[in-house]
C-alpha positions as CSV (number, residue, x, y, z in Angstrom):
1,X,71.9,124.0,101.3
2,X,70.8,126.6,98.4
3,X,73.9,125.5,96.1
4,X,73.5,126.5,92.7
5,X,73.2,124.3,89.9
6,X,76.2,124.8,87.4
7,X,74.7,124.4,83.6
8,X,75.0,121.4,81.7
9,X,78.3,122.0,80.1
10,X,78.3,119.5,76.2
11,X,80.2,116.2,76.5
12,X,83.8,116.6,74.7
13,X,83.6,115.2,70.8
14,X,84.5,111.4,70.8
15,X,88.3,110.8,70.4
16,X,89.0,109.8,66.9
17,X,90.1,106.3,68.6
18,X,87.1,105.6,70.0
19,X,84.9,106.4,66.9
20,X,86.7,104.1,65.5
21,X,86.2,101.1,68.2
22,X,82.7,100.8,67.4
23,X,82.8,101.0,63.8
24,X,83.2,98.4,61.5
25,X,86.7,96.6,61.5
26,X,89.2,96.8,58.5
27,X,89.2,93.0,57.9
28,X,92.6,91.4,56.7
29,X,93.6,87.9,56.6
30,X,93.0,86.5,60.0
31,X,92.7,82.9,60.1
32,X,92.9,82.5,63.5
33,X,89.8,85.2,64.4
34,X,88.0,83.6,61.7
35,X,88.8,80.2,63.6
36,X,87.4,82.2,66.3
37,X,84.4,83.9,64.5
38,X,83.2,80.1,63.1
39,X,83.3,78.7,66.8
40,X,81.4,81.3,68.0
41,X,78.9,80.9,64.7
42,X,78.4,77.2,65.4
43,X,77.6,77.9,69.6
44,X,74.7,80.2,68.2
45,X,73.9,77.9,65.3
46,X,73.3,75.1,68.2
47,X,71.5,77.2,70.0
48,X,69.1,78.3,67.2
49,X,69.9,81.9,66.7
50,X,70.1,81.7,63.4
51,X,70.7,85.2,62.3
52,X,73.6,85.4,65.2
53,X,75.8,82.5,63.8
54,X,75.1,84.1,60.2
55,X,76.7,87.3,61.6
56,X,79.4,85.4,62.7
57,X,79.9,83.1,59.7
58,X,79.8,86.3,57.7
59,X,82.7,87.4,59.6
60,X,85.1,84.2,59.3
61,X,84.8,84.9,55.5
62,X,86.1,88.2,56.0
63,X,89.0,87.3,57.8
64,X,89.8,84.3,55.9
65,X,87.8,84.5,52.5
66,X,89.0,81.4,51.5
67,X,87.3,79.2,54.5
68,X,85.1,77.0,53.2
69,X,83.4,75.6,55.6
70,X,82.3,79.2,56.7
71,X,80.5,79.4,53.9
72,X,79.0,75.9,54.0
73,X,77.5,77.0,57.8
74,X,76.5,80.0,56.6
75,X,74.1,78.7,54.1
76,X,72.9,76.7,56.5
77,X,72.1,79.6,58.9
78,X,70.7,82.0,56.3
79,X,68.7,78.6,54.8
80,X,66.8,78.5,58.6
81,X,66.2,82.4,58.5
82,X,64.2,81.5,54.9
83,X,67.1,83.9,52.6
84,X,67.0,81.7,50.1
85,X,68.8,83.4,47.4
86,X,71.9,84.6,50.3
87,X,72.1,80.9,51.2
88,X,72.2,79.9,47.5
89,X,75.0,82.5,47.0
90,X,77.1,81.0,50.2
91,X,76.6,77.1,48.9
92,X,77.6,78.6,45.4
93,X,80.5,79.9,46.0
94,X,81.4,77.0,49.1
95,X,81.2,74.8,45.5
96,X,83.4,77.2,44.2
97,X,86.0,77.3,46.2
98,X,85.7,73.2,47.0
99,X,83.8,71.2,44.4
100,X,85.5,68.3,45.3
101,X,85.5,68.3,49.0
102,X,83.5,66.2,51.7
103,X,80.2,68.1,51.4
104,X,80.1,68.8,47.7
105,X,77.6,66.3,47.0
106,X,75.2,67.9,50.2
107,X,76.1,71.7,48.7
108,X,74.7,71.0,45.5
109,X,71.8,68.8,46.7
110,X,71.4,72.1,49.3
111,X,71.9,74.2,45.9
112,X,69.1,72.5,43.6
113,X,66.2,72.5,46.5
114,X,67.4,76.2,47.0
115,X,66.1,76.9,43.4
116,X,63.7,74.5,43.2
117,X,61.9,77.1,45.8
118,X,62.6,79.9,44.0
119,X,65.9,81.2,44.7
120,X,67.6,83.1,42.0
121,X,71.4,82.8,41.7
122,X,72.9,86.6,42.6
């Protein structure tokens, strides 16, 4: 019953592995995670966190940077968290990569109330 405590002994260093699990990922072309990443986006989006389906619409341009309509939803999620001039830079370059696609006419409509508030193109 009198046992003796052993000291504390330090937890190992991470393994270089697992640092790197938890960092940010080296982002390549993925079309098929940023498939993944834009569903996940538009499941927050509907459920109104905003800042959520930005992170995720942030990431389906990384993985595919030439996915328009990532950027289209992602103006529309950083528009409802009031960053103007971020969601003026995501309809810009939506336009840019698609001026004459479906939602052109609603990006540049999206694009002149955007600086008719203010927002400054980046």
């Amino acid at each position: 019953m009198g046992q003796k405590r052993r000291p504390a002994t330090p937890a190992p260093p991470p393994e270089p592995d697992q640092e790197e699990e938890s960092a940010e990922p080296e982002y390549s072309f993925n079309p098929i995670q940023a498939q993944k990443e834009l569903q996940v986006g538009d499941f927050y989006f509907k459920k109104k966190s905003y800042r959520a389906a930005a992170g995720r619409y942030e990431r389906a341009t990384k993985w595919q940077p030439d996915l328009v309509d990532a950027y289209f939803r992602l103006g529309e999620a950083q528009e409802k968290l009031n960053q103007k001039e971020a969601a003026l830079a995501a309809f810009q370059k939506y336009l840019e990569l698609a001026p004459s696609s479906r939602k052109a006419a609603e990006a540049k409509k999206k694009i002149t109330q955007l600086q008719s508030k203010g927002a400054k193109p980046k």
